[in-house]
C-alpha positions, 0 to 999 in steps of 0.5 A: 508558564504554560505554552499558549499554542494550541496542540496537534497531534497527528496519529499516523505518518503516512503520506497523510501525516506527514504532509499536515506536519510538513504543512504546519512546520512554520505555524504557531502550534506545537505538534505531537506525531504518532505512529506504531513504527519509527519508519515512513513507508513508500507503500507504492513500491512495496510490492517490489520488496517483496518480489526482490526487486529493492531491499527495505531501505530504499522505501522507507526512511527514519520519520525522525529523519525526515522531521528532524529540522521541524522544531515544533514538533515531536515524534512518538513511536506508541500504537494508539488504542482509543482516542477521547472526543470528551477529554479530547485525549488520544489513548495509547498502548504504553498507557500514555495520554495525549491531550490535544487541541486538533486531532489527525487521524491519518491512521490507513487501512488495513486487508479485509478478507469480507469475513473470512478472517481464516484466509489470511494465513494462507493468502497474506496480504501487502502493507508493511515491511514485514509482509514484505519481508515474509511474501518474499521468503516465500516466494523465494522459497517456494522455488526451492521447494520446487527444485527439490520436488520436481523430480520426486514428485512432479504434481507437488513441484508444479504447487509451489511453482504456481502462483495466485494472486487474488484481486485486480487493482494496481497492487493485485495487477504490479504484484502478479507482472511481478512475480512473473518475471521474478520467475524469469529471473531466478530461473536459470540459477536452477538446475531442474526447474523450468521457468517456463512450468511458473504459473501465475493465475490473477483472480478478479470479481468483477470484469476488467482489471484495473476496474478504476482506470479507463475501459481502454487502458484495462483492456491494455494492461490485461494483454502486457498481463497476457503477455507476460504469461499470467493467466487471467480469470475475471468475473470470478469469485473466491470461496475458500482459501485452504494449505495448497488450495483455492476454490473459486466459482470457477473451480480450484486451482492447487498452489502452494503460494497466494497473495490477497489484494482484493480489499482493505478495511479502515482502521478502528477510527470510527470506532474510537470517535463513536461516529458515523463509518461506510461498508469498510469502516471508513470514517464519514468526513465532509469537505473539511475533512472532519466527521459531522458535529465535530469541531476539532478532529480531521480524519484523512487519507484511507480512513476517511470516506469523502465523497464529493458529487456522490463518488468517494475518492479513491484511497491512493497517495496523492489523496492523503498528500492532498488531504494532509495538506489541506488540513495543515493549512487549514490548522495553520491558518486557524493560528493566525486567527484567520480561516481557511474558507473554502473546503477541500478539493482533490486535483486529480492527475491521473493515476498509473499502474505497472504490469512489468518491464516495458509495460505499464498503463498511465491516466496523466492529466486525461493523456492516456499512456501505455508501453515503454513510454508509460513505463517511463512515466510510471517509474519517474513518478515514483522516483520523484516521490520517494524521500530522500536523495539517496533511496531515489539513487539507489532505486534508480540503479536497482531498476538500471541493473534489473533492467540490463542484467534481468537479475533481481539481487535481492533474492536472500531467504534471511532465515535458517528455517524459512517461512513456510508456504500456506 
């Protein structure tokens, strides 16, 4: 006898999908959850990986794992490729078919590079695991190239020992703080090279770093920025990216290592769904969170574009967790035959950025925190929601470890020919 629950099924499990199963653990509906790796990523902290700063395991766990007691679900490692309003069916690549009576489409974002797709090999960007892995082949890498040129050919070693990060958000600001005492740290296992010689050069379009933080706390993290001896230039705007150079409006800077944190694009969701998509390709929800005219499909979390009072929410973690349970209990609700009234509301509680050791700025709840005490909060915060008992054990001791020692002992080029800069 066929099942009577309805089907969910959930695309993407992110801090968006993962909080709508969770959400719907105990409702009367069966779930499939789809996603293209078999690991849930702690995205936050990523940029850590590739600086060597934590290893994979520590951000990322099995989704199995952490579903494994959810009886109503099940869990499918496929990329989905095209998703059938009419059939209501999501397509995917291994030429599968999932009917659906509720669909979440939690699918994120992806690097925008505003139309100049060619800078991509030679400025990557951050949001898997394997740009991880490559950033920090890299990085490492570049330190050995230095090393060996140095004396041979000083103006070569000095590319490889300067760094560009393009972009000043949280990811841009954390990776550029990142990379500076990552050179610090690595500095006195080398012979020739002089840590101090390390350039690292943050470029941003607009005024201020941090554009989405209070003026006050922008204008903090831009002197801990300064402070660690990275060099800022904002109101300034990349045109070309090429091997071992980046012009910018201001002049071209020579490096043989860049790292793009300036824009994201949504993933294809509008394009599947044929409705209505902003700027980035993000899809156009209203306060239950679903496309307009559409009954039975909920997108959320960095492919949805809400904008309450006119001002789109911003495409963090505590949004698509916000957003994911919102639409779980939502769902949930509708199997008990009951509805879920009120639409979707974000409860902001602030936001906070790293910029390095004893360094960070933090928004909590309208108090404005900076220095070692921001620093503190900053790292509790992401201690706190990490999943699983012993990736928060094991970052904890990273972070105590880094922090006596000034070693990062993650600092292993895995390959015999390592990846090459640009």
């Amino acid at each position: 006898m066929p099942d009577p629950r309805k089907h969910v099924v959930i695309i993407g499990a992110g801090f968006g999908g993962l909080s709508a199963a969770k959400e719907l653990a105990s409702a009367a509906v069966e779930i499939t959850l789809i996603d293209k790796q078999n690991h849930h990523l702690f995205q936050p902290l990523l940029y850590q990986v590739a600086t060597a700063a934590l290893t994979p395991a520590e951000i990322a766990v099995p989704i199995r794992a952490v579903l494994r007691d959810q009886s109503n679900l099940q869990v499918v490692m496929d990329e989905v490729c095209n998703v059938d309003p009419q059939t209501m069916e999501v397509i995917c690549a291994s030429g599968a078919r999932h009917k659906y009576d509720a669909l979440i489409i939690a699918t994120g974002a992806q690097h925008s590079y505003f139309g100049n797709d060619g800078w991509a090999a030679h400025a990557p960007g951050l949001k898997t695991l394997q740009d991880a892995y490559q950033m920090r082949e890299k990085l490492l890498f570049a330190f050995e190239q230095a090393e060996l040129l140095v004396k041979s050919d000083p103006e070569k070693a000095k590319a490889y020992q300067s760094f560009v990060v393009i972009g000043a958000g949280p990811t841009g600001v954390e990776l550029a703080g990142a990379v500076s005492e990552l050179a610090r740290s690595v500095g006195s296992d080398f012979r020739a090279l002089d840590p101090a010689q390390t350039r690292v050069v943050l470029i941003e379009a607009g005024d201020r770093v941090l554009p989405g933080f209070a003026p006050k706390l922008s204008q903090r993290a831009l002197r801990d920025l300064e402070g660690l001896g990275v060099e800022v230039r904002l109101n300034t705007r990349v045109t070309d990216i090429a091997a071992g150079e980046i012009t910018t409006d201001g002049g071209t800077i020579r490096a043989e290592n860049c790292i793009w944190a300036a824009g994201v694009q949504a993933s294809p969701a509008a394009h599947w769904l044929s409705v209505e998509a902003g700027p980035s390709g993000h899809v156009v929800v209203d306060e239950t969170l679903r496309p307009v005219g559409s009954a039975s499909v909920y997108v959320i979390g960095d492919t949805a574009k809400y904008a309450p009072e006119g001002k789109a929410l911003p495409g963090v973690a505590p949004v698509a967790k916000q957003m994911g349970a919102y639409v779980g209990k939502r769902l949930a609700a509708e199997a008990r035959g009951a509805v879920l009234a009120r639409g979707f509301r974000y409860k902001d509680v602030g936001s906070m950025a790293t910029i390095g050791r004893n360094r960070a700025v933090a928004d909590l709840f309208g108090l404005k925190v900076t220095g070692f005490i921001g620093w503190l909060l900053w790292g509790a915060a992401h201690v706190y929601f990490l999943i699983g008992f012993k990736n928060r054990l094991f970052v904890v001791l990273h972070w105590l470890w880094a922090y006596v020692t000034w070693q990062r002992g993650v600092r292993l080029i895995m390959h015999r020919d390592p990846v090459k800069p640009g």
